[in-house]
N, C-alpha and C positions, 0 to 999 in steps of 0.2 A: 503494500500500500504506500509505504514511502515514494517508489519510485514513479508510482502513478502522481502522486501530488506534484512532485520533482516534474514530472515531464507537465503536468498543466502548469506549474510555474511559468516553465519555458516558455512554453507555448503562449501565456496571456503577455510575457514580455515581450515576444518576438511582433506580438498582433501590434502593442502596442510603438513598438520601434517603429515599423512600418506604418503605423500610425499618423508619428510625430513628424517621418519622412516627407509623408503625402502632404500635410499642413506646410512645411517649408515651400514645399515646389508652387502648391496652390498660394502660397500667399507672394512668392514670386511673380507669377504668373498673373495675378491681380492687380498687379502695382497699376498705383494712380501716375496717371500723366504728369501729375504736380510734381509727385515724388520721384518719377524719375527725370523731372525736369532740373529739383532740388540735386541729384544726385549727378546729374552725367552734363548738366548745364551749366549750370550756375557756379562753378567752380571757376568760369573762367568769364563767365559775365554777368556774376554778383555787382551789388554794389561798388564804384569805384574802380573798377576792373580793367586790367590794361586792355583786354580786346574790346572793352567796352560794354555795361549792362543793357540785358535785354531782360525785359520781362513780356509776357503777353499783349500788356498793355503797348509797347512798344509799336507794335503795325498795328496794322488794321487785317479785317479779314482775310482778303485776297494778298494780302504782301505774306503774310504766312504764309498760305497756299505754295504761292509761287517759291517763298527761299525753301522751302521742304522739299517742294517737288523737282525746281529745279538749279538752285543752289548750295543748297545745304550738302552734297556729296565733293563739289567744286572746290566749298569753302573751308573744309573741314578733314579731306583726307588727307593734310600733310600733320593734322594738328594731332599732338600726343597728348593721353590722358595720364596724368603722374599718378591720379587715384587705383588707375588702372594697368597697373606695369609698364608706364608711357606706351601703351598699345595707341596705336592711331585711334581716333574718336571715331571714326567709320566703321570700323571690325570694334568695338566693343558695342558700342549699341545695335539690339537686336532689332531687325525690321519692324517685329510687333513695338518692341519698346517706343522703336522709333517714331509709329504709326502714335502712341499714344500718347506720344510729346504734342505732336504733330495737329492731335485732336483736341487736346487741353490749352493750346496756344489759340487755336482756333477759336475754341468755345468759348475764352477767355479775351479775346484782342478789344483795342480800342474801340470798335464798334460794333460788337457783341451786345447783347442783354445783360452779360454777367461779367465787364470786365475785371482784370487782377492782376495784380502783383505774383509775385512767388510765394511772397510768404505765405 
């Protein structure tokens, strides 16, 4: 009977590991556009910032649009992330990531309904 308790011990750890696993990835996977704007952006155009701060509010709709779709790869693939093993800003953000800067800059710009800041 011991070894029966012993193996459900295991067994509810191992449920639960794989649990804890799936919660990271899912909450990976959720990230808000804010937060990953906060993380993969604004490092380099915070406040004060020598390339210069951008916040949402910063364009307007269509100027988003446009530096996403088609500047933002232009401007951006010589530039290294120190957060990130100075890997180029292009190869560290992921498409989707990308997509939901992309959206939250959008939904967010000068002449939005809901413009904003970063913070």
């Amino acid at each position: 009977m011991r070894t029966q308790n012993w193996i459900i011990a295991v067994l509810i750890i191992a449920v639960m590991a794989v649990g804890i696993a799936d919660m990271a990835v899912a909450a990976k996977k959720k990230a808000k556009g804010q937060d990953l704007y906060k993380e993969f952006c604004n490092p380099c155009h915070g406040e004060d910032a020598e390339a210069g701060e951008y916040t949402p509010m910063t364009l307007i709709q269509d100027q988003w649009e446009t530096f996403f779709d088609d500047k933002f790869v232009k401007t951006h693939q010589d530039v290294l992330d120190p957060n990130h093993d100075n890997q180029p800003v292009t190869e560290v953000i992921s498409e989707e990531d990308l997509e939901k800067i992309k959206q939250w800059a959008i939904d967010h710009a000068a002449d939005s309904e809901h413009p904003m800041t970063c913070g």
